[in-house]
Backbone as CSV, one residue per row, in Angstrom:
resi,resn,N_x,N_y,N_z,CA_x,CA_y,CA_z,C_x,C_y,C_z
1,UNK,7.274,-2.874,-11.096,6.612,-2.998,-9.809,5.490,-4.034,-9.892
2,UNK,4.836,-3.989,-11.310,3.965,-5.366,-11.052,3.735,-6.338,-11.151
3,UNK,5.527,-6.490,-12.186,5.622,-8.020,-12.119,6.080,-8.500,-10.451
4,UNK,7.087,-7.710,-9.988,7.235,-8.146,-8.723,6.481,-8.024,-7.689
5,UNK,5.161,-7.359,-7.557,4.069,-7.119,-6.963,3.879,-8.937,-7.339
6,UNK,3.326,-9.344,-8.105,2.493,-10.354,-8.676,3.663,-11.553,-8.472
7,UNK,4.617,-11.482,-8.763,5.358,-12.783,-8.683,5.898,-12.818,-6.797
8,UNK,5.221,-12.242,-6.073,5.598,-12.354,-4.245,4.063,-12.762,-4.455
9,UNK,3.109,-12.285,-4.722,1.911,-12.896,-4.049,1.593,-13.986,-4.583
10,UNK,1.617,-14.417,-5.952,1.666,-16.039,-6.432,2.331,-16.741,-5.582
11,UNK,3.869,-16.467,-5.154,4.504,-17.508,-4.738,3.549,-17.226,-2.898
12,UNK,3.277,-16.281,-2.265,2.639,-16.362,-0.827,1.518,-17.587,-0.806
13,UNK,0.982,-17.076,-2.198,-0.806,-17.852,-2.797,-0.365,-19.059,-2.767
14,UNK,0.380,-19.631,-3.444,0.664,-21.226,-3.737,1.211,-21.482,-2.586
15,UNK,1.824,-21.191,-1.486,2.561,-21.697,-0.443,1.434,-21.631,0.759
16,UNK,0.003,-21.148,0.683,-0.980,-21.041,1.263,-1.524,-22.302,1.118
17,UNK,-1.692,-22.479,0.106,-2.890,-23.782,-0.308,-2.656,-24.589,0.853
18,UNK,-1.911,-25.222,1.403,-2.066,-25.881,2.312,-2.569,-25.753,4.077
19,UNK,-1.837,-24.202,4.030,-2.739,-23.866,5.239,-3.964,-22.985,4.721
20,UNK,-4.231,-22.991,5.703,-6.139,-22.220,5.659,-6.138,-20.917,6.348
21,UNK,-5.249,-20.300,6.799,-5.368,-18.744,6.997,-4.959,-18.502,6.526
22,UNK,-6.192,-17.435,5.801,-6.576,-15.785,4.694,-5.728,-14.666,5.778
23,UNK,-5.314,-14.348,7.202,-5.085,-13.512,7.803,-3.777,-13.517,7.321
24,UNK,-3.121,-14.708,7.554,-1.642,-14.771,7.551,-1.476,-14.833,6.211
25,UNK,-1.785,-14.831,5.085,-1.758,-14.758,3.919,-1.912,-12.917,3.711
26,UNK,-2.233,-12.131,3.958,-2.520,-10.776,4.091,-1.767,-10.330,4.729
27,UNK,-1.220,-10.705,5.960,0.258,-10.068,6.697,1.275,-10.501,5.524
28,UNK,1.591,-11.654,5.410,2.601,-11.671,4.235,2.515,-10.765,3.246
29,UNK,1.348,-10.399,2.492,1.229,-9.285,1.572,1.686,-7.892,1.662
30,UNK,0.728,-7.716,2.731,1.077,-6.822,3.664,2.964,-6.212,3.697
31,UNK,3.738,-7.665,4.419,5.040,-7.358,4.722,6.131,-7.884,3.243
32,UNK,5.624,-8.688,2.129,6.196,-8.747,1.171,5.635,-7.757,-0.451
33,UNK,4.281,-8.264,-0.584,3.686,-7.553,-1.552,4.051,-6.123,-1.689
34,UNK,3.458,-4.936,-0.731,2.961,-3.707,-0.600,4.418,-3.073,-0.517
35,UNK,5.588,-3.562,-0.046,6.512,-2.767,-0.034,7.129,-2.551,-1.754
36,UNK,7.682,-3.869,-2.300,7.538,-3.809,-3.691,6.940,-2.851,-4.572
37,UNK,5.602,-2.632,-4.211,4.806,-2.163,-5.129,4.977,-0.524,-4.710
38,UNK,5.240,-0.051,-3.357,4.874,1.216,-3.482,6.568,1.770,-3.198
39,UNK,7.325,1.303,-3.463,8.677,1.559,-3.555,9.111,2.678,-4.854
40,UNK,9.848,3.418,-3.802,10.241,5.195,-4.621,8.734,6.011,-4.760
41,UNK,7.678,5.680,-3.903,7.184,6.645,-4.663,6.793,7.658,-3.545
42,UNK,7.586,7.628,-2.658,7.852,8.885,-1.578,8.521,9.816,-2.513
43,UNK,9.652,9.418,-3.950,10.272,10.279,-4.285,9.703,10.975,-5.675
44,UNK,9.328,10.135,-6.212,8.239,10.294,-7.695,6.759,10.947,-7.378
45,UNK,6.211,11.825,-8.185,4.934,12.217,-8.531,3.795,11.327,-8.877
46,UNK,3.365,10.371,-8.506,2.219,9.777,-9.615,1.089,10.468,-9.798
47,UNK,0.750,10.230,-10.860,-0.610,10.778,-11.895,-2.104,9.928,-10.977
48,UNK,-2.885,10.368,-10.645,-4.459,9.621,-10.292,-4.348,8.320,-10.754
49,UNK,-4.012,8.310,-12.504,-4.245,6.858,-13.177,-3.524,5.947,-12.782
50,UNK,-2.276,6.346,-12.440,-0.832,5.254,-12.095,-1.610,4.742,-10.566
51,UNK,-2.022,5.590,-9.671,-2.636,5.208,-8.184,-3.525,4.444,-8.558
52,UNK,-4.516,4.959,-8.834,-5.834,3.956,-9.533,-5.651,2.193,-9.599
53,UNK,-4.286,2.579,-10.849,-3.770,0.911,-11.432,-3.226,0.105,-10.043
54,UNK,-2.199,1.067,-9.280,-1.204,0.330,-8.542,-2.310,0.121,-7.556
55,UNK,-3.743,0.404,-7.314,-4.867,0.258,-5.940,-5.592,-0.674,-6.334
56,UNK,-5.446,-1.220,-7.766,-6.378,-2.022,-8.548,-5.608,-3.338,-8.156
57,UNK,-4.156,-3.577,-8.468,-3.589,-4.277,-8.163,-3.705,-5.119,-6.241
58,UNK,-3.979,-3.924,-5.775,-4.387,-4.625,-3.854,-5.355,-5.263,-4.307
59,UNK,-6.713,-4.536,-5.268,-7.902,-5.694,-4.932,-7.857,-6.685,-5.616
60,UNK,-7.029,-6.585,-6.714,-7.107,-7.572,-7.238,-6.152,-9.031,-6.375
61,UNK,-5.605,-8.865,-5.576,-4.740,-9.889,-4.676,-6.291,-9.982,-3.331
62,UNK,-7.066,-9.211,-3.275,-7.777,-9.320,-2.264,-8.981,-10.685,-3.060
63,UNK,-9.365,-10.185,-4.404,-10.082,-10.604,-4.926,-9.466,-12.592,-5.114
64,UNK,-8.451,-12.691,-5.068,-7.361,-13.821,-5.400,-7.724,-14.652,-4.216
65,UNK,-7.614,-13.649,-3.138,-7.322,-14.518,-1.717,-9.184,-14.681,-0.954
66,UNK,-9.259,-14.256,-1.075,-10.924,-13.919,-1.156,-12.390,-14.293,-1.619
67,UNK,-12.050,-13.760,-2.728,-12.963,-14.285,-4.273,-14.552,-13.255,-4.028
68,UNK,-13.900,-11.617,-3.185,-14.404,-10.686,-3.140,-14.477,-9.935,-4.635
69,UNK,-15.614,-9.914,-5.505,-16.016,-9.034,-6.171,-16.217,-7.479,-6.139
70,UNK,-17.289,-7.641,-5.444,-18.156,-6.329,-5.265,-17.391,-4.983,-4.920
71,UNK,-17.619,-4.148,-5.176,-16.204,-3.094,-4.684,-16.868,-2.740,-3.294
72,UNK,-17.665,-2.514,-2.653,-18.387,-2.027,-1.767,-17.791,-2.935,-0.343
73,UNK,-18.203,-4.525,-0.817,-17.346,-5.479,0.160,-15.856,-5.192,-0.089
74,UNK,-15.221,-4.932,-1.074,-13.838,-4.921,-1.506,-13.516,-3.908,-0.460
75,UNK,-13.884,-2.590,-0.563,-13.825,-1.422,0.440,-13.900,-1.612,2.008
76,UNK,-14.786,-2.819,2.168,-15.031,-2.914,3.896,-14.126,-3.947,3.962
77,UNK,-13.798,-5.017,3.277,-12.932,-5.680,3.935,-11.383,-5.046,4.108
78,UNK,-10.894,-4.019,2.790,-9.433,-3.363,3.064,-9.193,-2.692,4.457
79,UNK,-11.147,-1.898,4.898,-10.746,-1.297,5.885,-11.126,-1.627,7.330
80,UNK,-11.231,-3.518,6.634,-11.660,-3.822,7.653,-9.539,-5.013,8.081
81,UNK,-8.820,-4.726,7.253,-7.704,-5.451,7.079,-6.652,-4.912,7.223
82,UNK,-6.739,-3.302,7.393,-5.822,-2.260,7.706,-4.836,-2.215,6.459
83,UNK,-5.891,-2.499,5.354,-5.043,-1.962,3.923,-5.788,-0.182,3.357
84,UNK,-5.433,0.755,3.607,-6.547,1.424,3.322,-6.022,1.889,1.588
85,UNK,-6.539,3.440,1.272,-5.973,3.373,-0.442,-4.610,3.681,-0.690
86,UNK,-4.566,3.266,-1.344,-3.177,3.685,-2.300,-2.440,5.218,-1.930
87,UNK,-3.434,6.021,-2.073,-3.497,7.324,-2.138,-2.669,7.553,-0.477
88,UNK,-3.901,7.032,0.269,-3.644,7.242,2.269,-1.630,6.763,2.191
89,UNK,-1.829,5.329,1.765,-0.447,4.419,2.192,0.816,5.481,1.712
90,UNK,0.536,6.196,0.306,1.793,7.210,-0.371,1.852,8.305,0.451
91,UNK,0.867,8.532,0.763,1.203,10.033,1.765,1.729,9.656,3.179
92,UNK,1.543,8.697,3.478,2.165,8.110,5.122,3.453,7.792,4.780
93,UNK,3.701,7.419,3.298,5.230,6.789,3.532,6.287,7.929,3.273
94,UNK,5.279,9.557,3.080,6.032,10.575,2.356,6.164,11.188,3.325
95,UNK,5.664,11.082,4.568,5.396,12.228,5.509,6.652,11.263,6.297
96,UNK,6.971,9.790,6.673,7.737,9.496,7.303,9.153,9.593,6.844
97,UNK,9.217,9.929,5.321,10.408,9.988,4.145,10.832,11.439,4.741
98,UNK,9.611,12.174,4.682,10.188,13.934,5.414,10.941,14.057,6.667
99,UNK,10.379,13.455,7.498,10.599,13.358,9.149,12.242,12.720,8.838
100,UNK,12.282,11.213,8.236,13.658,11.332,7.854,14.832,11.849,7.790
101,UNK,14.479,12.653,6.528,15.055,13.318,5.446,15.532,14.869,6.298
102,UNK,15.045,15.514,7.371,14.557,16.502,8.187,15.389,16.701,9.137
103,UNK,15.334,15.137,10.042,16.055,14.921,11.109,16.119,15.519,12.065
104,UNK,15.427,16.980,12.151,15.619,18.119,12.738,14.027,18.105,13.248
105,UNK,13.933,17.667,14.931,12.836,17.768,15.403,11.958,19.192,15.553
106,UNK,12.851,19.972,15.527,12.258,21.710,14.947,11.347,21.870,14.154
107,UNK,11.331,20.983,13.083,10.258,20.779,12.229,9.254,20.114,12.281
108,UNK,8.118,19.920,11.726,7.066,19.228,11.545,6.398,19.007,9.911
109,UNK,6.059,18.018,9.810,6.080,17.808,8.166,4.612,17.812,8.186
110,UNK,4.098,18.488,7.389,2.562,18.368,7.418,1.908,18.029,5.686
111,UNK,2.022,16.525,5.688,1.755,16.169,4.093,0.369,15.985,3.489
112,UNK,0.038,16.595,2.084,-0.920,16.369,1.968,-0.469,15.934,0.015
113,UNK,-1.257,14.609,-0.052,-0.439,14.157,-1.592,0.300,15.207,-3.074
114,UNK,-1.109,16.103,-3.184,-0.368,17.119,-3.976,0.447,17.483,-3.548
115,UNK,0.792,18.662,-2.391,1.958,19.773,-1.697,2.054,19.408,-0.477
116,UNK,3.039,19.523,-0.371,4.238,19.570,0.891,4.439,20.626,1.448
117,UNK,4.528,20.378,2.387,4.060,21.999,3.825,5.265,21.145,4.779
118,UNK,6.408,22.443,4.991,7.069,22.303,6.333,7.204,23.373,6.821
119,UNK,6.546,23.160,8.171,6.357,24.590,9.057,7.207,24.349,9.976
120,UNK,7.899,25.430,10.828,8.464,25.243,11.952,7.285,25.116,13.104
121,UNK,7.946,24.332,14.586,7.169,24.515,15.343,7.391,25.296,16.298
């Protein structure tokens, strides 16, 4: 996941240099980077540390496109870019994997990263 995380945003990065929007450089990420990277893990468990690394990896593409240090700015600009954490993005893509997977509007998936709750409604 992070070589192909890293080898979509090099090639976005170098195909930037010539234009000058950081926005459209971040939608590309956004629609090439982030899928790559958080792929299967609606179906896999990750550990804190594995999230941590794979959230380290956004700033560090933020930090690339940017040349944002500080984690504090790092934090306001993700949520100022509609990237929020790692953590938020896995549970949205698990709760839409349920609804899926479910098919059955009877249900309602109510996700929270550790446990999985399906209640009827």
């Amino acid at each position: 996941m992070k070589v192909n995380f890293f080898r979509t945003l090099n090639c976005i990065y170098i195909r930037r240099k010539g234009a000058n929007s950081e926005i459209v450089t971040i939608e590309l990420l956004k629609s090439y980077c982030l899928p790559g990277l958080l792929y299967a893990t609606e179906a896999i468990s990750l550990t804190a540390t594995d999230m941590r690394i794979l959230d380290n990896y956004i700033s560090r593409a933020l930090y690339k496109i940017f040349g944002i240090s500080d984690n504090k700015n790092m934090l306001h600009m993700r949520q100022c870019l509609g990237l929020p954490s790692l953590r938020n993005m896995i549970e949205n893509r698990l709760c839409k994997f349920m609804d899926r997977l479910l098919g059955d509007r009877s249900f309602t998936v109510m996700c929270n990263v550790r446990s999985l709750t399906v209640a009827l409604v």
